[in-house]
C-alpha positions in Angstrom: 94.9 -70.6 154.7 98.4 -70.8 153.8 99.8 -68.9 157.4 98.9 -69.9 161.0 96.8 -66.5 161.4 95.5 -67.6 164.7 99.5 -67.4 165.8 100.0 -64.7 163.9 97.1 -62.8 165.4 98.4 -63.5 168.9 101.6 -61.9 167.8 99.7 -58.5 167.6 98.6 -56.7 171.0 95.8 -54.7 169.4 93.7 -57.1 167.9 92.8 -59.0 171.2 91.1 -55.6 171.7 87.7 -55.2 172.0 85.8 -51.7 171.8 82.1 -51.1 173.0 82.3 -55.3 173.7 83.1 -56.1 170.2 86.3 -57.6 168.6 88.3 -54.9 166.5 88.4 -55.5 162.9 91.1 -53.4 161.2 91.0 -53.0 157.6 93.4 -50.4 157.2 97.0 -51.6 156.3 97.0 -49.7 153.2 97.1 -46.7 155.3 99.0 -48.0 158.5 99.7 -51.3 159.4 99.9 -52.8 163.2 102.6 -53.5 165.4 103.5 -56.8 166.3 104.8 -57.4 170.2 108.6 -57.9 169.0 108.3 -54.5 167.4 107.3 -53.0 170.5 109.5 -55.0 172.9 112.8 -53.5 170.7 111.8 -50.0 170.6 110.9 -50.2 174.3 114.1 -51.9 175.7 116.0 -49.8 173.3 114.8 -46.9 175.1 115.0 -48.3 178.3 118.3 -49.9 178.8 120.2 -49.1 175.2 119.5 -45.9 174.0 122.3 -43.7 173.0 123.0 -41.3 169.6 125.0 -42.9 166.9 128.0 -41.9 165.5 129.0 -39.0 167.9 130.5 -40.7 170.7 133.1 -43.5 171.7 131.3 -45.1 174.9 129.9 -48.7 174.9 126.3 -47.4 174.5 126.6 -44.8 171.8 129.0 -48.0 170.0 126.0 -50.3 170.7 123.2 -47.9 169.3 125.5 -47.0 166.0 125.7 -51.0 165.3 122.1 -51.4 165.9 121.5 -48.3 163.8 123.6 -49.5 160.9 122.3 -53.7 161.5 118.9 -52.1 160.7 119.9 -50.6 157.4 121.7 -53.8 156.3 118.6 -55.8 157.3 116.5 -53.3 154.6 118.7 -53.8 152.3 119.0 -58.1 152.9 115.0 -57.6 152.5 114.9 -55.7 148.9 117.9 -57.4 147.7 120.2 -54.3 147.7 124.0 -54.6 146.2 124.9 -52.9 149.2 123.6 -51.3 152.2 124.9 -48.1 152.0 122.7 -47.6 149.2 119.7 -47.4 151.7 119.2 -43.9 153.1 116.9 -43.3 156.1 114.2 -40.4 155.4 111.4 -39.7 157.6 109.3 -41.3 155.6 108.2 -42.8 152.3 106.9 -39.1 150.7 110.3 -37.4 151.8 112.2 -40.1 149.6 110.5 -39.1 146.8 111.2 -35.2 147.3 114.5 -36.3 148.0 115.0 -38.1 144.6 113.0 -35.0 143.0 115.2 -32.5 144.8 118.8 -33.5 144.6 118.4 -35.6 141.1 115.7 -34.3 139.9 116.8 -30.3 140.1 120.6 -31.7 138.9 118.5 -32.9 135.8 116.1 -31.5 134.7 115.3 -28.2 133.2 113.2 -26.1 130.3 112.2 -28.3 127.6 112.4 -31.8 129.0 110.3 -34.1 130.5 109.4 -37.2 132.7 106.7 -39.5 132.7 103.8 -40.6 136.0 101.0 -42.6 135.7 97.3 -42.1 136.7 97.4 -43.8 139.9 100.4 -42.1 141.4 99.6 -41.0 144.5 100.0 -37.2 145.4 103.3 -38.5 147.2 104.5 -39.2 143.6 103.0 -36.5 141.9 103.3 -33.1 144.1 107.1 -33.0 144.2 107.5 -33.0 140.5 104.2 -30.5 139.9 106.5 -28.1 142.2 109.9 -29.1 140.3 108.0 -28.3 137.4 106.9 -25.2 138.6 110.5 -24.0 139.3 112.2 -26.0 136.2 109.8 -25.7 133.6 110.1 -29.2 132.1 106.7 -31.4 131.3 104.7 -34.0 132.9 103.4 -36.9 131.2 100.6 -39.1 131.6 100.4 -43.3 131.5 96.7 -43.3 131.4 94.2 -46.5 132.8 92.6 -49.1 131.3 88.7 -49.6 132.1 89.7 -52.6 134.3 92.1 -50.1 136.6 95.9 -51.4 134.8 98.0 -49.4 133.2 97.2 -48.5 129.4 100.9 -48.9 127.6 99.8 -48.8 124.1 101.8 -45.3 123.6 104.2 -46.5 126.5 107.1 -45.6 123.5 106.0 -42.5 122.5 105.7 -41.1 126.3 109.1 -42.4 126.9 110.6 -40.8 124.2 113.2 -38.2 124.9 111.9 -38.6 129.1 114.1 -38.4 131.8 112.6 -40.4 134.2 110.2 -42.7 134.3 108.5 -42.7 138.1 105.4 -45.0 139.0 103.3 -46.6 142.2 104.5 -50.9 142.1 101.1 -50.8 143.4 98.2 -48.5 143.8 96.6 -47.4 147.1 93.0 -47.4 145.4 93.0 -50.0 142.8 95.1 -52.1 144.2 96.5 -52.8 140.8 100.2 -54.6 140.9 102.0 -53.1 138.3 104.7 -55.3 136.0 107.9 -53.5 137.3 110.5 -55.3 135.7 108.5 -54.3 132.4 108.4 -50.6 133.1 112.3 -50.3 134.2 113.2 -52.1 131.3 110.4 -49.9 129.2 112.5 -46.7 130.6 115.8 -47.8 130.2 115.2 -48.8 126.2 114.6 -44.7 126.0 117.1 -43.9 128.3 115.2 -42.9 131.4 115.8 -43.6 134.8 113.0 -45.7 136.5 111.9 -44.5 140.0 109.4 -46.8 142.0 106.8 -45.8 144.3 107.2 -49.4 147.0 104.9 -48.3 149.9 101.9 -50.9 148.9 104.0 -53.7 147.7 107.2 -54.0 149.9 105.2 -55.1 152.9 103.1 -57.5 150.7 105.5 -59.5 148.4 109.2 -59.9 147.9 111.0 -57.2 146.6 113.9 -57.3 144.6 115.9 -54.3 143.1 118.5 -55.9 141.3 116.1 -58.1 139.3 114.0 -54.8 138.8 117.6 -53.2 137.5 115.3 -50.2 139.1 116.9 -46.6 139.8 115.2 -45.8 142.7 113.2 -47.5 145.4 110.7 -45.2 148.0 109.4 -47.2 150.9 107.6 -46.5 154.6 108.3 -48.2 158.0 104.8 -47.8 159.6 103.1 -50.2 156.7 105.2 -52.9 157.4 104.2 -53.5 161.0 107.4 -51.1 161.5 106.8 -47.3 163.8 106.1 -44.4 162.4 108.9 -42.0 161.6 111.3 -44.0 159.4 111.2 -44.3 156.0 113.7 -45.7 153.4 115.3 -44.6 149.6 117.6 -47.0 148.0 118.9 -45.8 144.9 122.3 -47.3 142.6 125.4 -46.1 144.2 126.1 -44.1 141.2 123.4 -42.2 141.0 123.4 -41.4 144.6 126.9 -40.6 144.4 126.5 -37.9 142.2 123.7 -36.3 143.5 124.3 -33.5 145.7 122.7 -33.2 149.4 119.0 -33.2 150.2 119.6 -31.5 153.4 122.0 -29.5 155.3 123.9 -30.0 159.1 125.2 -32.3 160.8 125.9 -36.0 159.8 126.1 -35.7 155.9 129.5 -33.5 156.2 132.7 -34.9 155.7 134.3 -31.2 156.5 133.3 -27.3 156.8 135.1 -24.3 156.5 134.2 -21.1 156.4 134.4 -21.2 152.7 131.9 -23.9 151.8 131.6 -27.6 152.9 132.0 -31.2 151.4 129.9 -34.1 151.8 130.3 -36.9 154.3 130.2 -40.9 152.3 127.2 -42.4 151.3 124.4 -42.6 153.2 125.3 -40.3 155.6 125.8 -37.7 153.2 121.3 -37.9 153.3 120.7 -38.4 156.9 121.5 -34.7 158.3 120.6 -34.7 161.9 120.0 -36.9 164.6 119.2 -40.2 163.2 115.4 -41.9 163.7 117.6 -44.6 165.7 114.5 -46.0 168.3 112.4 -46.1 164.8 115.0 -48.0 163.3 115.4 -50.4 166.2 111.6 -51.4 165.6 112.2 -51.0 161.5 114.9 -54.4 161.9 112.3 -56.2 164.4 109.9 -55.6 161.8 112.1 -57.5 159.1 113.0 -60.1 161.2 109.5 -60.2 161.7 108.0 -60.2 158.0 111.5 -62.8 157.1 110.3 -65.4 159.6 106.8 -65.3 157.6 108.2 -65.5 154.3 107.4 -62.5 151.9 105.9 -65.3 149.5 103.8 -66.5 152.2 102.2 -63.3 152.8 101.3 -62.7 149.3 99.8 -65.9 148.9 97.5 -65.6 151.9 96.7 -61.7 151.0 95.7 -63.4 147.5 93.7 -65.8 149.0 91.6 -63.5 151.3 91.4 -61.1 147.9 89.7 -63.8 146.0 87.7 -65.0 149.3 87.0 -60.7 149.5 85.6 -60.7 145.6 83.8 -63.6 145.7 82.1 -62.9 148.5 81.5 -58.7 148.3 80.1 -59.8 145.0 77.9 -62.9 145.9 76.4 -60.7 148.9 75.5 -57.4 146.9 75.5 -57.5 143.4 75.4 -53.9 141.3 75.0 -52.5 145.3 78.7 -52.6 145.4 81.4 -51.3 142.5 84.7 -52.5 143.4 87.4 -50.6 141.8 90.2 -52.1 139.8 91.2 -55.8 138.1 89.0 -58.6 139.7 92.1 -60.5 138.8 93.8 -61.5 142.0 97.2 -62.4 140.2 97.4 -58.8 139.4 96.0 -56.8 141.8 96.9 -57.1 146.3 94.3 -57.0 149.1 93.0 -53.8 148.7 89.8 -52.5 147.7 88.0 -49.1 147.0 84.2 -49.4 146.7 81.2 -47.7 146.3 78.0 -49.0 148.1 74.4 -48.1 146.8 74.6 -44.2 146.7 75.6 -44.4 150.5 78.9 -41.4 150.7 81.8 -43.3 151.7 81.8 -41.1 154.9 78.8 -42.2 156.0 79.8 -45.8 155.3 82.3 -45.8 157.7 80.8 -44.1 160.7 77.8 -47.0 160.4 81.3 -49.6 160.3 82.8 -48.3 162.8 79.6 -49.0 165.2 80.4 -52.3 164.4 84.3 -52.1 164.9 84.8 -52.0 161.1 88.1 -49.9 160.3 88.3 -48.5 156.7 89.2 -45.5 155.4 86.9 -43.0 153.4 88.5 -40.6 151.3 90.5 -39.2 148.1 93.4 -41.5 149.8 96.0 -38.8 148.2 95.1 -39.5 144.8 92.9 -36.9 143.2 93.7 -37.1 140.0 92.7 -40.9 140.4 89.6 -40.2 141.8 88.4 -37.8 139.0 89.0 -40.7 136.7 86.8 -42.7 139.0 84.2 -40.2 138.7 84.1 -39.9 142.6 85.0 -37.5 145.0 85.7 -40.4 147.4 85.7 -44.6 148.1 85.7 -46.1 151.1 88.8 -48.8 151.3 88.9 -52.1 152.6 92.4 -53.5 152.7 93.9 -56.4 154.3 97.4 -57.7 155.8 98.9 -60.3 157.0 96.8 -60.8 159.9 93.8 -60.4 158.4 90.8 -63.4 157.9 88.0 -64.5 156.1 86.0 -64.3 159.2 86.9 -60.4 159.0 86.0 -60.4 155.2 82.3 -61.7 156.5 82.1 -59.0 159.3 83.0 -56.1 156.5 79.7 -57.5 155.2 77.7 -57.7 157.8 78.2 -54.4 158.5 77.9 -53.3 155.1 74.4 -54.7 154.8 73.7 -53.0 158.5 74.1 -49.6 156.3 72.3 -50.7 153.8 69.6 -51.0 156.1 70.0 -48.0 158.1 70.0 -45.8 154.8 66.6 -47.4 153.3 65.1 -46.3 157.0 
């Protein structure tokens, strides 16, 4: 293995837990990802001996939180390679980035007669903010469709682009795991004079990231999936573009003055973050960096590339045509994720006979419908692996898997 996962593992309070007697075995990082010690140490002694709200006061504490506040926005932007840091707005999370972008450029934009461009493996995160902008603006929505092996299909990539407005896609889907060639698309949707907006939730925490290679619009991201808290997500977008747009949300923060008249808009980012700040969340958000920086971004994706082609190889070898694993079996292309479908088991009832054995997956639609009808299924179950994660885990996921096989031939 290319990391010390046995240190790594230590680093994590959770997974010295045991339920029932058994060790856990968490394959859920697509959904939420753990929490290291040094996470939970920041936010804790934050709280307990720093806390303070930004940007309102003049006191040592309230000076103290604002730095720490604004340290954890320049760390964000250090990690994705941002120009600057003001161009990294805090949100509450990953979804309300994209409404944001949907919202204030999106209604500046767009209107009757014009139209943008998703893909079929957007999920509903990336899809349900335009549907409604749609609804309201009457422009159109158009498809990138899949190839049988889960990539995207660009053979009419030109003539979906042309005379779009924006181009907005996943860097990596939830279900199919399938890494998509960003650069490519940006420069795809620039050629025909689109903006480019990218969907980062499943590939930030997993690989480096860097926006000014992409030359990307837009970037949506989340806290809580890598090994960040919950209630703290991020939007960079290009200075100019987030100059001009107007305000997301209304109060206190993103004014710069108010009259009775009207108002006017505080500097970038504030001019998005109305409100009290998620300052503890961002404490825990820079630990998290520091965190994922000390790793090495590369190092991760190597080992979650490793334990995908350990994961094939092995789900494969063990069950044959009892298991359909959605996507590219390519590991180059595709992250440590995978969908499945086991014998004619429901993907519910997969994971209740899992968890008996301490097996965490999720079963579900995981907010992408329109993916799933292309699927042909209501539901998968989902496997996916982080950082932290082993071979030894990869073997338990089948151990239990061939526990429900038995228990449904009973």
């Amino acid at each position: 293995m290319t990391l010390d996962i046995d240190r790594i593992r230590a680093d994590f309070p959770i997974l010295a837990d045991t339920i029932n007697g058994k060790p856990l075995v968490y394959l859920d990082s697509a959904n939420s990802s753990h929490k290291p010690q040094v996470v939970i140490d920041a936010m804790s002694t934050f709280m307990a001996h720093q806390y303070s709200p930004t940007n309102r006061s003049a006191y040592f504490l309230a000076a103290q939180a604002t730095e720490m506040y604004e340290g954890a926005r320049a760390k964000v932007a250090r990690f994705i390679n941002a120009r600057h840091a003001h161009e990294v707005v805090f949100t509450k999370n990953a979804t309300e980035s994209l409404n944001l972008v949907a919202r204030a450029w999106g209604a500046a934009h767009l209107s009757h007669g014009d139209a943008i461009v998703l893909t079929h493996m957007e999920h509903h995160a990336n899809i349900v903010p335009w549907q409604m902008l749609a609804a309201e603006k009457g422009f159109t929505i158009r498809w990138v469709p899949l190839t049988s092996d889960g990539l995207l299909d660009l053979t009419d990539i030109d003539a979906l682009l042309t005379g779009a407005k924006a181009f907005s896609f996943t860097s990596m889907s939830n279900v199919l795991g399938t890494i998509n060639p960003v650069k490519e698309l940006v420069s795809l949707a620039h050629r025909h004079g689109s903006i480019a907006i990218v969907d980062g939730c499943q590939s930030v925490p997993h690989m480096p990231t860097d926006v000014q290679d992409w030359d990307a619009d837009f970037l949506a991201f989340s806290s809580h999936k890598m090994l960040g808290p919950t209630g703290i997500g991020m939007l960079w977008g290009k200075e100019s573009l987030l100059d001009a747009m107007p305000p997301f949300l209304g109060g206190g923060n993103m004014i710069a003055d108010v009259t009775l008249d009207g108002f006017s808009c505080a500097e970038l980012p504030a001019k998005f973050e109305a409100g009290t700040q998620p300052i503890v969340e961002a404490v825990g958000l820079s630990a998290a960096v520091d965190y994922l920086n000390s790793i090495g971004m590369h190092n991760v994706r190597q080992h979650e590339m490793e334990i995908s082609r350990y994961a094939l190889d092995t789900l494969t070898q063990r069950f044959g045509d009892d298991i359909v694993i959605h996507g590219s079996k390519n590991v180059e292309v595709r992250g440590a994720t995978f969908s499945f479908a086991f014998r004619d088991v429901h993907p519910h009832d997969i994971s209740q006979v899992l968890d008996q054995n301490n097996v965490c997956v999720r079963a579900g639609h995981h907010c992408a419908k329109p993916l799933m009808r292309l699927l042909g299924a209501h539901a998968t179950a989902r496997a996916s692996f982080y950082l932290y994660n082993t071979t030894d885990e990869v073997d338990a996921l089948c151990d239990a898997l061939t526990e429900t096989g038995e228990f449904f031939t009973l």
